[in-house]
C-alpha positions in Angstrom: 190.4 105.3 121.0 194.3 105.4 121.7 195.8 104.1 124.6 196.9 107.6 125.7 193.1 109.1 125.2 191.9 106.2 127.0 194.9 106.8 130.2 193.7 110.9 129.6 190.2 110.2 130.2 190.8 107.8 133.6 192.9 110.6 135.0 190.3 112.8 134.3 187.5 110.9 135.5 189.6 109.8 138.6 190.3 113.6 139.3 186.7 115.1 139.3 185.2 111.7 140.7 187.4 111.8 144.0 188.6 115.0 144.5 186.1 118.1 143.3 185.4 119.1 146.9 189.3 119.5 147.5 189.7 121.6 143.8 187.0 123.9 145.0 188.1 124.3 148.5 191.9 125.3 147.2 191.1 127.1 143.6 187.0 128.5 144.2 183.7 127.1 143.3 183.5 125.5 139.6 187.2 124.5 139.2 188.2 122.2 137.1 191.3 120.4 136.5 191.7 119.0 132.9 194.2 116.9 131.3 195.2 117.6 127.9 198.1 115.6 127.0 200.9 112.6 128.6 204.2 112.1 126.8 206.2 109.3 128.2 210.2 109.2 127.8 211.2 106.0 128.0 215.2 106.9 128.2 214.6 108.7 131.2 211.8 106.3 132.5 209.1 109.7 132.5 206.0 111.2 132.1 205.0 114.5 131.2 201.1 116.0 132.2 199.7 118.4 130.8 197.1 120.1 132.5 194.7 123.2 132.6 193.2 124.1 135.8 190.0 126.0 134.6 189.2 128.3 137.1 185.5 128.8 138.5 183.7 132.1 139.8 186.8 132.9 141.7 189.1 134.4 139.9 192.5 136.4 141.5 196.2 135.9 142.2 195.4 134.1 146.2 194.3 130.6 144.1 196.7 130.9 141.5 199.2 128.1 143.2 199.5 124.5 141.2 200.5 122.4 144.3 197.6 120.8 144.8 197.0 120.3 140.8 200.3 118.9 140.7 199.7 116.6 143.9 196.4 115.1 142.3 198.2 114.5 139.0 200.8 112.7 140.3 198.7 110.4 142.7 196.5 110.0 140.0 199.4 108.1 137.6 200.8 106.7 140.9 198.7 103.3 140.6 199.5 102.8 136.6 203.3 103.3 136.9 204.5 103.1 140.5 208.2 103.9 139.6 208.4 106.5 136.9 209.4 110.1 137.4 206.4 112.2 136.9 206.8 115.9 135.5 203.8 118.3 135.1 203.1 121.2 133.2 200.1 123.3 134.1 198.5 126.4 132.3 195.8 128.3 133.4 192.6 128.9 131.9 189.0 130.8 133.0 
């Protein structure tokens, strides 16, 4: 396994380990937030996430927000690389 799978499946792990009350308190019951990909820019000294937020039972437009997915990705690459710009895409999926 890669370096990148390996960073994918901490974030991951990190994410449902500390934070699955929050997800299901902001998004509804059975959310999940999945990473599917990091591509790292080293001119610009970046990272792009991307992310699916697999939505639970709950399913209408008052949930569909991605601040708090966008929060949790971010603080989860925050202890790995302290100083690199971190950009996020996130897609939606039920």
């Amino acid at each position: 396994m890669g370096l990148k799978r390996k960073l994918i499946k901490i974030m991951n792990r990190y994410i449902d380990d500390n934070f699955v009350g929050d997800i299901e308190s902001f998004y509804g019951k059975g959310t999940k937030i999945k990473v599917k990909n990091l591509t790292e820019s080293y001119t610009s000294d970046s990272i792009l996430i991307d992310a699916v937020i697999i939505l639970g039972e709950e399913i209408n437009e008052d949930v569909m927000h991605v601040e708090l997915c966008d929060l949790l990705l971010r603080e989860s690459l925050e202890p790995i690389y302290p100083n690199v710009h971190v950009k996020t895409m996130i897609s939606w999926d039920c």
